[in-house]
C-alpha positions as CSV (number, residue, x, y, z in Angstrom):
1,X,-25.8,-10.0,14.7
2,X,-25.2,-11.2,10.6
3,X,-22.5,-10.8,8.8
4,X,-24.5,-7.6,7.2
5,X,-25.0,-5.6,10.6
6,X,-21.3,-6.7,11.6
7,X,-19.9,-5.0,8.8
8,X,-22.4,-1.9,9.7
9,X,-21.4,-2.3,13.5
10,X,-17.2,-1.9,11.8
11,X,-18.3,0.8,9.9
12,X,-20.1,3.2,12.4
13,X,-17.2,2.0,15.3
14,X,-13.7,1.6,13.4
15,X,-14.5,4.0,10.5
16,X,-12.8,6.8,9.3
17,X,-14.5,10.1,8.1
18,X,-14.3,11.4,4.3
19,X,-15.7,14.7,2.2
20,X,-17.4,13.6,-0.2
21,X,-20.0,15.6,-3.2
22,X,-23.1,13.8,-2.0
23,X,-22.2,14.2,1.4
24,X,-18.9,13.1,4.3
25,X,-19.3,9.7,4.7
26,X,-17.7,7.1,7.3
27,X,-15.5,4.6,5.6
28,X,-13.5,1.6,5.5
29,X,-11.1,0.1,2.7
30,X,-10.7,-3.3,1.6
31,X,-13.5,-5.3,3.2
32,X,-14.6,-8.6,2.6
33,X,-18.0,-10.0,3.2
34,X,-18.4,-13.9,2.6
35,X,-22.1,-15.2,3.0
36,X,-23.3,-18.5,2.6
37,X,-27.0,-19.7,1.9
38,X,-28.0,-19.7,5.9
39,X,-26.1,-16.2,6.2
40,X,-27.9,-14.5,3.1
41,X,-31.3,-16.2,4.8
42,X,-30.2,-14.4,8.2
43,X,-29.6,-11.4,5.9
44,X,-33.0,-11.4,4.0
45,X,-35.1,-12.5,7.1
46,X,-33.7,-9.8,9.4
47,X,-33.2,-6.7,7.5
48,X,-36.0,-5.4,4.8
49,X,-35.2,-5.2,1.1
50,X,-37.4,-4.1,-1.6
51,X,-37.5,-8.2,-3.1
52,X,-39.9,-7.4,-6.1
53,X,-38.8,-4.0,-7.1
54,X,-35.0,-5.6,-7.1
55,X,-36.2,-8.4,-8.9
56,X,-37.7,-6.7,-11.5
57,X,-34.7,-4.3,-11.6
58,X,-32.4,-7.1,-12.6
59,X,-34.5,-8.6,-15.3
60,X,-34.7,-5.1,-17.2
61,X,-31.0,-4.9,-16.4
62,X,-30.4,-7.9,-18.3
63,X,-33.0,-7.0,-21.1
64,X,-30.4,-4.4,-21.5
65,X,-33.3,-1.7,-20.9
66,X,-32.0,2.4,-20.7
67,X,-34.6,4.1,-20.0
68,X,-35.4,5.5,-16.6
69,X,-39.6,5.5,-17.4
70,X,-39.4,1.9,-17.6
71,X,-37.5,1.8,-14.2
72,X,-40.3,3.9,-13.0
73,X,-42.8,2.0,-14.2
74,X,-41.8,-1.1,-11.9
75,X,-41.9,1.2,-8.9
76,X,-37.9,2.0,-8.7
77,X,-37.3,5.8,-9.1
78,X,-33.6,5.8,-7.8
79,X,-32.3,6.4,-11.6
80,X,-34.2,9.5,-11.7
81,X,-31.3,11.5,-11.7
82,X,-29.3,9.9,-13.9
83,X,-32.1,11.8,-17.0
84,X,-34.3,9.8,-19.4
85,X,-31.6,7.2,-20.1
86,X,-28.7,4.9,-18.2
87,X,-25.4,5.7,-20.1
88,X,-22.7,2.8,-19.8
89,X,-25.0,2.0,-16.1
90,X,-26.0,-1.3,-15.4
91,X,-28.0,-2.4,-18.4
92,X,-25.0,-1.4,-20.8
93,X,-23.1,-4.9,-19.1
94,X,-25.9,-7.1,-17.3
95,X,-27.6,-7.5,-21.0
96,X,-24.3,-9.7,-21.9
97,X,-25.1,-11.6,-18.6
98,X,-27.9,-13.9,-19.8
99,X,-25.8,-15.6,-22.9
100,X,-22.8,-15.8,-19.9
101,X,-25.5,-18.2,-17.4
102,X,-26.3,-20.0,-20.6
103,X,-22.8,-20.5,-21.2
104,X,-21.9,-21.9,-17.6
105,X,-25.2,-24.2,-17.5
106,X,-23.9,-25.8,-20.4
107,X,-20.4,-26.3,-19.5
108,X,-20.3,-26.5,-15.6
109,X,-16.6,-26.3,-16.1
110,X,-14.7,-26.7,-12.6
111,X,-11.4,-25.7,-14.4
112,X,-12.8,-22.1,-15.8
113,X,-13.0,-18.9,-14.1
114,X,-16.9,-17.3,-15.9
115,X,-16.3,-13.6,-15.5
116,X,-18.6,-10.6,-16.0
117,X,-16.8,-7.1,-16.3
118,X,-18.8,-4.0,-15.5
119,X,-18.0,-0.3,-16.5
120,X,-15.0,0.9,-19.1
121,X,-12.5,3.6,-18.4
122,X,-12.9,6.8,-20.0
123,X,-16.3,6.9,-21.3
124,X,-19.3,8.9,-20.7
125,X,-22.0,7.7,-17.8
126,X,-24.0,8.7,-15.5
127,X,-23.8,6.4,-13.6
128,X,-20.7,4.3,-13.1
129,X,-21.3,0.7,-12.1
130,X,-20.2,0.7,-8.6
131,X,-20.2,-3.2,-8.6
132,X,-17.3,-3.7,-11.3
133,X,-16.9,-7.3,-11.6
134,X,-18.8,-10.5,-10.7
135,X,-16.6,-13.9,-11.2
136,X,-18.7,-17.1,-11.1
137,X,-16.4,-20.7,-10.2
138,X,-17.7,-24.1,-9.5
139,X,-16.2,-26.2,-6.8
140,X,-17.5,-29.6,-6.0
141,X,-20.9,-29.2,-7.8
142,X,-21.4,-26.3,-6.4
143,X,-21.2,-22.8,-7.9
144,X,-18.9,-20.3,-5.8
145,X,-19.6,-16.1,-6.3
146,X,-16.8,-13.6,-6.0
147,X,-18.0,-10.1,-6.9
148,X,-15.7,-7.0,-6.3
149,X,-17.2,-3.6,-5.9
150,X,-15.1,-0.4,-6.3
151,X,-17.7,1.7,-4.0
152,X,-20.9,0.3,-1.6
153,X,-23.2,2.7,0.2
154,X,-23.6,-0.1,3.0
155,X,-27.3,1.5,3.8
156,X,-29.1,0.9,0.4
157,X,-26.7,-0.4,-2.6
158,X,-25.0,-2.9,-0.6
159,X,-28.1,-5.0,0.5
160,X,-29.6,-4.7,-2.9
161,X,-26.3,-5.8,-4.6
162,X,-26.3,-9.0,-2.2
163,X,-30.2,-9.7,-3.2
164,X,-29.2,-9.0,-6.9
165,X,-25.9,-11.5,-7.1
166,X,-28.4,-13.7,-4.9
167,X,-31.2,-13.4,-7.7
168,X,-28.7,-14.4,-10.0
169,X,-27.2,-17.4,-8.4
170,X,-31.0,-19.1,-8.4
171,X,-30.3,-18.8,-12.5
172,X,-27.6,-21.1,-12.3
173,X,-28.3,-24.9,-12.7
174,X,-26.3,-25.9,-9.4
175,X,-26.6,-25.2,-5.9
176,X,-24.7,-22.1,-4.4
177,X,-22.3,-22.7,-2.3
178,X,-21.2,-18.8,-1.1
179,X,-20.9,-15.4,-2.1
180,X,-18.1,-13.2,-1.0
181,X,-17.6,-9.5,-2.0
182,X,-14.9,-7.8,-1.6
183,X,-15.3,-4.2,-0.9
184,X,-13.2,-1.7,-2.1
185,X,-14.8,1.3,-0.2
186,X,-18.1,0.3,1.7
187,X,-19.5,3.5,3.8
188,X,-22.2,5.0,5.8
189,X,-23.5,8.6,4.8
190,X,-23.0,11.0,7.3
191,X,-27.0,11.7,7.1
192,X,-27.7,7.9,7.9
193,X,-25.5,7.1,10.4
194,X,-27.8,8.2,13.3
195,X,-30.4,5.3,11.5
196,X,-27.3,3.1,11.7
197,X,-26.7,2.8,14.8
198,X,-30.7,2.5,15.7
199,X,-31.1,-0.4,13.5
200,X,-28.2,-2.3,15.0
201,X,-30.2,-1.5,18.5
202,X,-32.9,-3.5,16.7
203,X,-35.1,-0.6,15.6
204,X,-37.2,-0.2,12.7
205,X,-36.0,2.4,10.2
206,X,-35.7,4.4,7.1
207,X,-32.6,5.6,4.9
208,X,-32.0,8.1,2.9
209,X,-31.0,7.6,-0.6
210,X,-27.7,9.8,-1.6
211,X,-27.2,11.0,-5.4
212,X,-25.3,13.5,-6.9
């Protein structure tokens, strides 16, 4: 089992049941997740993410792009909801990040902490960043990835936020040497949890995506 199902397996066994607007979930608080390269290999080789639509995601993120037609356009309709345009979302934050890999290419500084911060208190979205901060260090040559995500639907936004802080590793100039999110609230929709526990038994399936 990877580090991904086991934190699925803690989930659907150890976790505790919430009301929530898009539906109860089953939670736990306060997770941490560390993957190195032969873990997120396990990860991608074992459970199926949507590689190119992700990909092409994150490069429109960090063209800064709002507008949900061009989302659609790449095959990605999960900002539908959100309207015609992302309001402090993603793009508003990942457009600052391609000056920030520039910046730690050139300096490779061991002694500096590179930090991205995503969302703002008090302002209009309509759709929160639910990965709030990604913090890039570099030990021994190697560069070292602490994200921290206030909320994680463990089904769909979790595996695409490992694939996206993956993504962006392969844009630094030095050879990663882990990722580790910590996890303020990572949960299982009470609608998916039945596919859950199917997929741990090593069957194929499909989940459902959330929104409200």
């Amino acid at each position: 089992m990877n580090k991904y199902h086991q934190i699925l397996n803690k989930i659907t066994t150890k976790g505790k049941v919430q009301k929530n607007k898009k539906g109860n979930i089953t939670y736990l608080l306060n997770q941490e997740l560390v993957l190195k390269p032969i873990d997120l290999l396990d990860l991608f080789e074992g459970h199926t993410v949507a590689k190119k639509k992700l990909k092409d995601e994150l490069l429109l993120f960090m063209q800064g792009e709002r507008s949900t037609e061009a989302y659609r356009e790449i095959g990605v309709t999960w900002w539908d909801y959100c309207g015609p345009i992302l309001v402090n979302s993603y793009p508003t934050y990942f457009e600052q990040l391609p000056k920030l890999i520039e910046r730690i290419n050139k300096e490779k500084r061991s002694s500096k902490n590179y930090v991205l911060f995503l969302g703002s208190n008090n302002t209009e979205s309509n759709q929160q960043p639910c990965l709030s901060l990604i913090q890039f260090q570099i030990e021994k040559g190697k560069v070292v990835i602490s994200a921290y995500q206030r909320s994680s639907d463990a089904n769909l936004g979790l595996p695409s936020d490992i694939y996206h802080l993956y993504l962006i590793s392969k844009k630094i100039n030095l050879p990663l040497k882990s990722i580790t999110l910590f996890l303020g609230n990572v949960h299982v929709y009470e609608n998916n949890l039945e596919a859950t526990q199917q997929l741990l038994a090593g069957e194929a399936v499909k989940f459902s995506l959330n929104v409200g």
